[in-house]
DOVEXDO-504528 format. One record per residue: x negated, y negated, z negated of N, C-alpha, C in turn. Coordinates in pm, whole numbers, plus 50000, padded with zeros to 5 digits. Example, Ala and Ser with C-alpha at 12.3 -4.5 7.8 and 13.67 -1.06 7.14 Angstrom:
BEGIN
<<48681, 50569, 49220>, <48770, 50450, 49220>, <48680, 50330, 49220>>
<<48715, 50225, 49292>, <48633, 50106, 49286>, <48710, 49997, 49213>>
***
This chain:
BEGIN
<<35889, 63869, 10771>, <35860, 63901, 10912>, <35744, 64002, 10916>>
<<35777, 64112, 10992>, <35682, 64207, 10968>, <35500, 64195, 11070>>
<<35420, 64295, 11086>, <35319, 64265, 11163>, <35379, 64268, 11328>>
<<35469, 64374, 11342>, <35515, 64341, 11493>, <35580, 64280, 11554>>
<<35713, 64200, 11469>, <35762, 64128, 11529>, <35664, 63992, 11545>>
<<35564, 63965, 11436>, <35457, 63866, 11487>, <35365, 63849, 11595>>
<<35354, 64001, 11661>, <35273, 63994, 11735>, <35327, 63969, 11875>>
<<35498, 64066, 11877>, <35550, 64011, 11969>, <35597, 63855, 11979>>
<<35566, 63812, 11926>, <35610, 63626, 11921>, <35529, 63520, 11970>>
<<35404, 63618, 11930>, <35246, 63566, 11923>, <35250, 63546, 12088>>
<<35287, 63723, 12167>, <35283, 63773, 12303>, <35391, 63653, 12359>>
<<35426, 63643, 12342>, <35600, 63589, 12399>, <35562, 63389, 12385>>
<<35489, 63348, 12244>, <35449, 63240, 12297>, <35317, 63202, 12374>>
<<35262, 63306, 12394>, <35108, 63298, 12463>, <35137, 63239, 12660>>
<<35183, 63379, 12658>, <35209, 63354, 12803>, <35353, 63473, 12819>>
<<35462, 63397, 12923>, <35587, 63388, 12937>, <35612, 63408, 13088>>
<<35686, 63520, 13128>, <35743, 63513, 13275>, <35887, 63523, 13251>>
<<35927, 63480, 13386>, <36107, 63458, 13376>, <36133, 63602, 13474>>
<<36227, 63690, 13421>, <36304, 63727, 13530>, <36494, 63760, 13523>>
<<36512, 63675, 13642>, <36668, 63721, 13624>, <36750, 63593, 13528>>
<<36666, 63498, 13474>, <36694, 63407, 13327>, <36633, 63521, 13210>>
<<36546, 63605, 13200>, <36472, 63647, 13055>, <36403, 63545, 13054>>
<<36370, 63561, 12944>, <36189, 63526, 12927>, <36157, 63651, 12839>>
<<36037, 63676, 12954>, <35954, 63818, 12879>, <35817, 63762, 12841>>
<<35743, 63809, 12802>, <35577, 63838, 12770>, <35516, 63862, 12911>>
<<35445, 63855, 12978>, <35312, 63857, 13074>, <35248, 63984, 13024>>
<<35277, 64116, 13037>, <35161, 64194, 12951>, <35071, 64255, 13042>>
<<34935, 64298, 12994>, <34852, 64341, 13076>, <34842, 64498, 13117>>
<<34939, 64566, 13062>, <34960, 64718, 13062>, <35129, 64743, 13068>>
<<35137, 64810, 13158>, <35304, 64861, 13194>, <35332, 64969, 13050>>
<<35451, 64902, 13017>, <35508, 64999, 12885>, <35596, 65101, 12896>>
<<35686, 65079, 13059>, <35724, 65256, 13038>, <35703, 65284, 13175>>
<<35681, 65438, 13161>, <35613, 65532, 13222>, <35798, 65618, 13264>>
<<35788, 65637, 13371>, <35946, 65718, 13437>, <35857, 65785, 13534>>
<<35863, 65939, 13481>, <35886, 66026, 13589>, <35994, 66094, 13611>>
<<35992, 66101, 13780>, <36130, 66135, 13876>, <36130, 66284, 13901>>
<<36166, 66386, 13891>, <36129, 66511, 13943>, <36255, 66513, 13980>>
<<36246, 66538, 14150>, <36375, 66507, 14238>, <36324, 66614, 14374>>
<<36403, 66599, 14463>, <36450, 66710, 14547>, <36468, 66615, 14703>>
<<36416, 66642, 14816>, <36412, 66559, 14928>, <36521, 66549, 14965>>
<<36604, 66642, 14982>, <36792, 66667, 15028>, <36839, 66689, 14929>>
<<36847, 66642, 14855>, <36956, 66666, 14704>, <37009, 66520, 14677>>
<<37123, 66497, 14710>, <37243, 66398, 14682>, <37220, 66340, 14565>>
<<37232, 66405, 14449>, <37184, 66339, 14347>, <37060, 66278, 14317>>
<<36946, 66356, 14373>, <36836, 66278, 14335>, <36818, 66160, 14475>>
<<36913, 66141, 14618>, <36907, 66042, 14714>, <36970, 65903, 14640>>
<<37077, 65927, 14551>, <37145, 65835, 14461>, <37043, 65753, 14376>>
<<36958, 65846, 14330>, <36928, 65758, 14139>, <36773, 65724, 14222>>
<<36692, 65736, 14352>, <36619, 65668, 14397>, <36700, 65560, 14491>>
<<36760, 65564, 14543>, <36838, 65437, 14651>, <36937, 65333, 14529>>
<<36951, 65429, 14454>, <37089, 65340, 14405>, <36990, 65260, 14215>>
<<36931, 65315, 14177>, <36899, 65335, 14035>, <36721, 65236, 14051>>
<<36637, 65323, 14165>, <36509, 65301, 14104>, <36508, 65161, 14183>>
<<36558, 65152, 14331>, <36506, 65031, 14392>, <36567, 64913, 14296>>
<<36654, 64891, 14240>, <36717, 64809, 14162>, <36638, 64757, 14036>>
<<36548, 64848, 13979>, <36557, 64855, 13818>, <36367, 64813, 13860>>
<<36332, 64864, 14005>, <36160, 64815, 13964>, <36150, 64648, 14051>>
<<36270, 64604, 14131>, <36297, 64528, 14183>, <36298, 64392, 14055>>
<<36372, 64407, 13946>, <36341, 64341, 13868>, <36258, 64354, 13744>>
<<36208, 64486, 13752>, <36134, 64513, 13640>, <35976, 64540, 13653>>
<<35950, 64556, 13746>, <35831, 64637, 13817>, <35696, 64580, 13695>>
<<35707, 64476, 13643>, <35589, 64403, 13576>, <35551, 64527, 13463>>
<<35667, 64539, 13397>, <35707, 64636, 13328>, <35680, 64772, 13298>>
<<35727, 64862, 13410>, <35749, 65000, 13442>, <35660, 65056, 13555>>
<<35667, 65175, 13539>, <35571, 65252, 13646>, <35660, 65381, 13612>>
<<35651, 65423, 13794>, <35735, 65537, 13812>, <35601, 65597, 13900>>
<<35633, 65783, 13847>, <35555, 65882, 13867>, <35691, 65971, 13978>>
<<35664, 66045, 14089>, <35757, 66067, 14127>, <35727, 66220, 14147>>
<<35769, 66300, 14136>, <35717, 66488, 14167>, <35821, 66524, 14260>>
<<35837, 66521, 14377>, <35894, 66586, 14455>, <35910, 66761, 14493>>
<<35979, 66839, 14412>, <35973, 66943, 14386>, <36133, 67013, 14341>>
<<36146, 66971, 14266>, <36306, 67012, 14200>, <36307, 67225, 14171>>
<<36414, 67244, 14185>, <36427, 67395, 14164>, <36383, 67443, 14240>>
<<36276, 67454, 14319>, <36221, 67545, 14444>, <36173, 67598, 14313>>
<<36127, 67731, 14396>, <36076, 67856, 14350>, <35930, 67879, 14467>>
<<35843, 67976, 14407>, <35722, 68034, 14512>, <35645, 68151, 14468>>
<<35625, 68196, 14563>, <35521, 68306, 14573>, <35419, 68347, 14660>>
<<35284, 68418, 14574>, <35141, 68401, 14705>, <35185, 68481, 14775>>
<<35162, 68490, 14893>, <35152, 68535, 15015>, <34966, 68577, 15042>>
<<34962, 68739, 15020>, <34787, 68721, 15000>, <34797, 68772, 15138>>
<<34875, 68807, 15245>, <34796, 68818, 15397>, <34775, 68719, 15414>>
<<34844, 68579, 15403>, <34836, 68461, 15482>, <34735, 68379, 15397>>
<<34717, 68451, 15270>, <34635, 68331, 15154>, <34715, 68227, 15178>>
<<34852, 68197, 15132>, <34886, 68026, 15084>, <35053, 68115, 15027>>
<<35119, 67974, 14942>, <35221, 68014, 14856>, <35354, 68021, 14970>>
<<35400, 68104, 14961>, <35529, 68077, 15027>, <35698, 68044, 14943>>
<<35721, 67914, 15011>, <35810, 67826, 14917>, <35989, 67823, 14937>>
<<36103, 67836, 14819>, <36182, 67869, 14901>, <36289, 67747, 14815>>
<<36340, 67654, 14819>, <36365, 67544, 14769>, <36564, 67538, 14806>>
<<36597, 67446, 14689>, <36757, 67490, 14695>, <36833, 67471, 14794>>
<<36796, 67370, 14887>, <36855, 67281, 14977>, <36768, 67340, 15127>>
<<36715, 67425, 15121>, <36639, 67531, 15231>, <36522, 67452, 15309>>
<<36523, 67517, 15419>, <36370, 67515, 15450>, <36345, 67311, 15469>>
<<36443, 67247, 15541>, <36391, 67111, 15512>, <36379, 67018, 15383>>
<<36417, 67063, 15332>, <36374, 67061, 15169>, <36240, 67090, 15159>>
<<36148, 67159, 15159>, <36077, 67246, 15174>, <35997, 67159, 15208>>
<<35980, 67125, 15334>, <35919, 67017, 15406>, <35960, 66892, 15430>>
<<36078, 66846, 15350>, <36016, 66758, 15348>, <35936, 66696, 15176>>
<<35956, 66802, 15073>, <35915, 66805, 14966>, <35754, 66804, 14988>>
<<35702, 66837, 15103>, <35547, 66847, 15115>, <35521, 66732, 15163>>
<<35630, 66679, 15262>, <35600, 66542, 15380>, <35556, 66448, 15249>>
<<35642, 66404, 15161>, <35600, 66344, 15016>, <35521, 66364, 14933>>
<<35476, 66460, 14889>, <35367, 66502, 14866>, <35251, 66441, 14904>>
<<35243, 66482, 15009>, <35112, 66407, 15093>, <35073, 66246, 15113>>
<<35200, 66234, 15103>, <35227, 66087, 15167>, <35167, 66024, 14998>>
<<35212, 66088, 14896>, <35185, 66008, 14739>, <35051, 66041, 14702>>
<<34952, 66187, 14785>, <34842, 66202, 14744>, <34781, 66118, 14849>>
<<34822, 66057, 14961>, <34684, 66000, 15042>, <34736, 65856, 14994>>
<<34914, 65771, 14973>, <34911, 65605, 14873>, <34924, 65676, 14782>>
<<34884, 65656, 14663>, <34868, 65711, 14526>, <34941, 65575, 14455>>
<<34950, 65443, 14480>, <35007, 65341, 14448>, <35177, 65341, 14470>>
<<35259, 65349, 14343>, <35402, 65389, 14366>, <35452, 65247, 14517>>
<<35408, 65117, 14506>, <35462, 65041, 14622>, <35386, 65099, 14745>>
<<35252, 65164, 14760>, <35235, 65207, 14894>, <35366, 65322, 14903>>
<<35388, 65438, 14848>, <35442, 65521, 14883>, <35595, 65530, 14877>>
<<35639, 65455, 14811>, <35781, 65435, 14782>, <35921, 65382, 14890>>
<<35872, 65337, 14954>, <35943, 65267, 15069>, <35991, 65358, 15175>>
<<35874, 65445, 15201>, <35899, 65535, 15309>, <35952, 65678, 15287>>
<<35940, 65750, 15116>, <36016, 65797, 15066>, <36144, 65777, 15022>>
<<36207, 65666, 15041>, <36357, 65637, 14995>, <36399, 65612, 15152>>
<<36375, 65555, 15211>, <36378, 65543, 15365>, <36397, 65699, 15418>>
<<36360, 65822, 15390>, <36346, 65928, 15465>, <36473, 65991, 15406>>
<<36520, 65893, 15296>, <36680, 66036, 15189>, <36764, 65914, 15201>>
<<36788, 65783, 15322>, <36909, 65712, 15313>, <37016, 65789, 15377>>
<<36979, 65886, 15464>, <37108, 65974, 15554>, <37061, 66122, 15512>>
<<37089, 66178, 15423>, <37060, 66374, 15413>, <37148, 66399, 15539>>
<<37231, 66356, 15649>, <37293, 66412, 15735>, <37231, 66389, 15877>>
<<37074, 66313, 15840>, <36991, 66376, 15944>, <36927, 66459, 15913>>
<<36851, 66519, 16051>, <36717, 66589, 16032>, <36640, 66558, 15910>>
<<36557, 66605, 15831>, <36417, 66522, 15763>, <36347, 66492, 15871>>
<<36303, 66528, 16010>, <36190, 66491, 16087>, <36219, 66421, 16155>>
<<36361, 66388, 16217>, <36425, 66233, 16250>, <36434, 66167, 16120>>
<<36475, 66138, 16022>, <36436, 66066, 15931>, <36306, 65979, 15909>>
<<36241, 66098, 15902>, <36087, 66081, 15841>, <36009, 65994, 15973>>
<<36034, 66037, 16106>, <35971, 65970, 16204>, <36047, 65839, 16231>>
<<36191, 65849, 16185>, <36206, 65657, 16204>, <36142, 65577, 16084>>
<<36143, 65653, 15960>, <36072, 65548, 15851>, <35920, 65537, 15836>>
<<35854, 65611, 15941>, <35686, 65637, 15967>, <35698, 65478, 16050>>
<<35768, 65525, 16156>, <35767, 65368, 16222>, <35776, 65252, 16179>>
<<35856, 65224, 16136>, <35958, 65100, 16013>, <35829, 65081, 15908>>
<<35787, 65153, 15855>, <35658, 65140, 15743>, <35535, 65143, 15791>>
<<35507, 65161, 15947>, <35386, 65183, 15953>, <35308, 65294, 15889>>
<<35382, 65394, 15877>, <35312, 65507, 15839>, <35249, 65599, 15985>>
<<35143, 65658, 15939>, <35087, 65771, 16100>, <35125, 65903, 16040>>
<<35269, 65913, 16103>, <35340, 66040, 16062>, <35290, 66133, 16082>>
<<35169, 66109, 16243>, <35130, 66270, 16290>, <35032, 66333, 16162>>
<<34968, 66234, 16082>, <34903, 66258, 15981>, <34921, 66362, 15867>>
<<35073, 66283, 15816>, <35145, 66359, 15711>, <35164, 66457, 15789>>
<<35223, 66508, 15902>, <35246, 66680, 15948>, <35139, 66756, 15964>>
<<35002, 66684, 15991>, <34915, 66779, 16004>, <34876, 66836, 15861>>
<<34915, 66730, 15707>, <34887, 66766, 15592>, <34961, 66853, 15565>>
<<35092, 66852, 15557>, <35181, 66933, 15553>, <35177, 67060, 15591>>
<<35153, 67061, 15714>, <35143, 67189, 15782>, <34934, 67260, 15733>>
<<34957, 67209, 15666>, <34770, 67287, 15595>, <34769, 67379, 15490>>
<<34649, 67364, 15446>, <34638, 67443, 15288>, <34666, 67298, 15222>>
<<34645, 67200, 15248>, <34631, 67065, 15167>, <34747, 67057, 15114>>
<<34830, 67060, 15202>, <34988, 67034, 15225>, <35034, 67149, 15099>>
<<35020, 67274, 15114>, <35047, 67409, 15055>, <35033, 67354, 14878>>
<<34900, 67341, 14902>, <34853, 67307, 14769>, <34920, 67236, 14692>>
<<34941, 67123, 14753>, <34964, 67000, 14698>, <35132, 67068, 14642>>
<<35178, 67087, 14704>, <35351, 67125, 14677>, <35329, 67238, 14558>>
<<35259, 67309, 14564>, <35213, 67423, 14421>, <35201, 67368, 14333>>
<<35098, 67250, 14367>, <35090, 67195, 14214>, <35205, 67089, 14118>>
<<35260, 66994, 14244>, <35420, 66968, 14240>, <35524, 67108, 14151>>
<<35514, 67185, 14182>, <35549, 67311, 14090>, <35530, 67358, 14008>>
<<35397, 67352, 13957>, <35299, 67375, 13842>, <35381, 67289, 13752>>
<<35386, 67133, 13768>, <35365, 67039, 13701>, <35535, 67062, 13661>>
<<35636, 67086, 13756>, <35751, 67060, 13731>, <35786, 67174, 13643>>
<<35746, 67314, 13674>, <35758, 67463, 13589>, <35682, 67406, 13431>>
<<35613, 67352, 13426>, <35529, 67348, 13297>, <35634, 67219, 13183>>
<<35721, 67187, 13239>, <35788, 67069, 13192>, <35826, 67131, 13043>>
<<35875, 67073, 12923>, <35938, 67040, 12820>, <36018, 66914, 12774>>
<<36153, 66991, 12772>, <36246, 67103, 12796>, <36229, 67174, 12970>>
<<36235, 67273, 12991>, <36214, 67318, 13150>, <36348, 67216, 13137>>
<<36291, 67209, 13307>, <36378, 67133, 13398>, <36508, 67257, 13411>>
<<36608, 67161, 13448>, <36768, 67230, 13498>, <36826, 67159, 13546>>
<<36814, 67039, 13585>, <36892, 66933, 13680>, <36796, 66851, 13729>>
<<36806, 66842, 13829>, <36769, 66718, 13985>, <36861, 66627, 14000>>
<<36819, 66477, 13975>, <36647, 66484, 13921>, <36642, 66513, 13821>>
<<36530, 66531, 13753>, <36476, 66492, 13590>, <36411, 66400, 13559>>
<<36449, 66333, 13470>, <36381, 66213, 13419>, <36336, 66189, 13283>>
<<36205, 66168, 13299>, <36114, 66127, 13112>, <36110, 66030, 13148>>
<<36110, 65951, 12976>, <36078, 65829, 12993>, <35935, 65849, 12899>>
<<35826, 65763, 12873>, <35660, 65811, 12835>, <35653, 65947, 12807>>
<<35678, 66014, 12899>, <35634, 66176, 12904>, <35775, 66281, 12777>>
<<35824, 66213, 12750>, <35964, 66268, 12692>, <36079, 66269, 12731>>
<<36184, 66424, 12745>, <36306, 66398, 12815>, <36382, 66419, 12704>>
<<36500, 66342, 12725>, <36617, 66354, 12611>, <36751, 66334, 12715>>
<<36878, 66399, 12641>, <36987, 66347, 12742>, <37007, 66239, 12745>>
<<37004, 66163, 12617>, <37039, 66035, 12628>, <36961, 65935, 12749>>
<<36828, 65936, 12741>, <36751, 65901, 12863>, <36812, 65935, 13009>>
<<36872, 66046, 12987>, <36868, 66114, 13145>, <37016, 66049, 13191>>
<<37098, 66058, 13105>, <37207, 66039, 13103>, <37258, 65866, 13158>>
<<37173, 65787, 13046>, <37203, 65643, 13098>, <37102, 65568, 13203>>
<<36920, 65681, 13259>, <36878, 65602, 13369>, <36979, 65637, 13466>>
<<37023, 65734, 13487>, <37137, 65765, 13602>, <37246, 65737, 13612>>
<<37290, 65623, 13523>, <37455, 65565, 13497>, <37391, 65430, 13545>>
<<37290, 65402, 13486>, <37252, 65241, 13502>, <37095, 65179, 13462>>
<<37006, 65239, 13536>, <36835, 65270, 13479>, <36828, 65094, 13435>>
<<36863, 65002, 13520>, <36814, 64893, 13505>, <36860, 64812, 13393>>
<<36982, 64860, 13335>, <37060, 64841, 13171>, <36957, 64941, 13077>>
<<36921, 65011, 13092>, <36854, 65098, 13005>, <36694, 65056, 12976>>
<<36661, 65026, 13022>, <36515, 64933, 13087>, <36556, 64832, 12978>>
<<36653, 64764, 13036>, <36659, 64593, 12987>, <36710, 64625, 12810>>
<<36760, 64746, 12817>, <36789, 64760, 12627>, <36694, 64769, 12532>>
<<36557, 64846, 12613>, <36456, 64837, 12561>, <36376, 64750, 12548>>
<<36367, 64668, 12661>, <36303, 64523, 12620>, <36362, 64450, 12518>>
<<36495, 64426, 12497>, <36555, 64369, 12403>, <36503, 64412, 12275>>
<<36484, 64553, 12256>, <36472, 64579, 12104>, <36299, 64527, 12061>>
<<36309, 64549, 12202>, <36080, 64539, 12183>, <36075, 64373, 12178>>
<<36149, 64253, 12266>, <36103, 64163, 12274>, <36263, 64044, 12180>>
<<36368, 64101, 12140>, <36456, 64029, 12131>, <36510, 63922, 12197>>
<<36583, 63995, 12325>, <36618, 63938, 12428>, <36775, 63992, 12476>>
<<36821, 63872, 12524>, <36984, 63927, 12581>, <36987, 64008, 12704>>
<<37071, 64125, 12725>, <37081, 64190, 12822>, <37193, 64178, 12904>>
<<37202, 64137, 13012>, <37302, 64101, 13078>, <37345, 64179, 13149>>
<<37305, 64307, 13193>, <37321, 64423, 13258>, <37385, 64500, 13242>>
<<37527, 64558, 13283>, <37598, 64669, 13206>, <37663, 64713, 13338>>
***
């Protein structure tokens, strides 16, 4: 028996939570790290947050931590009469905004459960408005929407979506599909391929190998 499977045994008989019928470990640090780089009106990335993430942190959350970059293939450029970037995003100008409305909303809750609710709430219908959207799930969450538009509509707002860009342009491998997904700061297809077939089977495969546990998820 080697040093890690001892230690996981050690973890596993110390202290024990149930979920679903597992028994996992209690740990004091989340072991994977998922960032989302997704698109406010993009179908695919409304899917693998409604359909993929609420599912997989619903039973996993002890676990995992999701980073979310709302940005996708937009493109930008400064604008030096106006001093701020001007942004031109695939899914057009409400894309655009509402890629900032999020933004803001994740820089003022910085906590993925403050901000998460009211971002999946704003991409359950792409066949509304974003600003009917966004103002029924401000309500429903208790969010002060007039807030987020006044961020939005700023340099704050500006900023914040640049650097959403920065972060998504600077990626390895560059990004080419919405969403994109790393799992601890690494993308592979295989990752990308099975969080978006079934994140919460993919999750639970890894606990298995880390904790030797049955996966019931497929």
């Amino acid at each position: 028996m080697n040093i890690l499977t001892r230690l996981v045994l050690f973890l596993i008989a110390l202290n024990q939570i149930q979920i679903n019928g597992l028994r996992l470990p209690a740990l004091s640090k989340k072991i994977f790290k998922f960032e989302v780089f997704y698109e406010t009106r993009c179908p695919d990335s409304q899917r693998f947050l409604l359909n993929q993430i609420i599912d997989a942190n619903e039973k996993f959350s002890s676990f995992i931590d999701f980073v979310l970059v709302p940005f996708g293939k937009a493109n930008y450029t400064w604008d030096e009469d106006n001093k701020k970037w001007n942004f031109h995003c695939q899914h057009g100008a409400q894309e655009c905004y509402g890629n900032t409305i999020h933004n803001c909303l994740i820089s003022q809750k910085p906590k993925f459960e403050d901000h998460f609710p009211f971002l999946a709430c704003t991409m359950e219908n792409l066949m509304l408005s974003f600003e009917n959207a966004a103002n029924a799930c401000a309500k429903k969450y208790l969010i002060n929407y007039e807030e987020l538009k006044s961020c939005a509509n700023s340099n704050k707002g500006n900023q914040l979506l640049y650097q959403a860009g920065e972060i998504t342009n600077n990626l390895v491998p560059k990004l080419n599909y919405v969403p994109w997904i790393n799992l601890n700061g690494i993308h592979t297809s295989e990752v990308q391929q099975l969080a978006e077939a079934n994140l919460t089977y993919l999750i639970c495969s890894k606990l298995k190998v880390l904790f030797n546990i049955e996966c019931n998820w497929n």
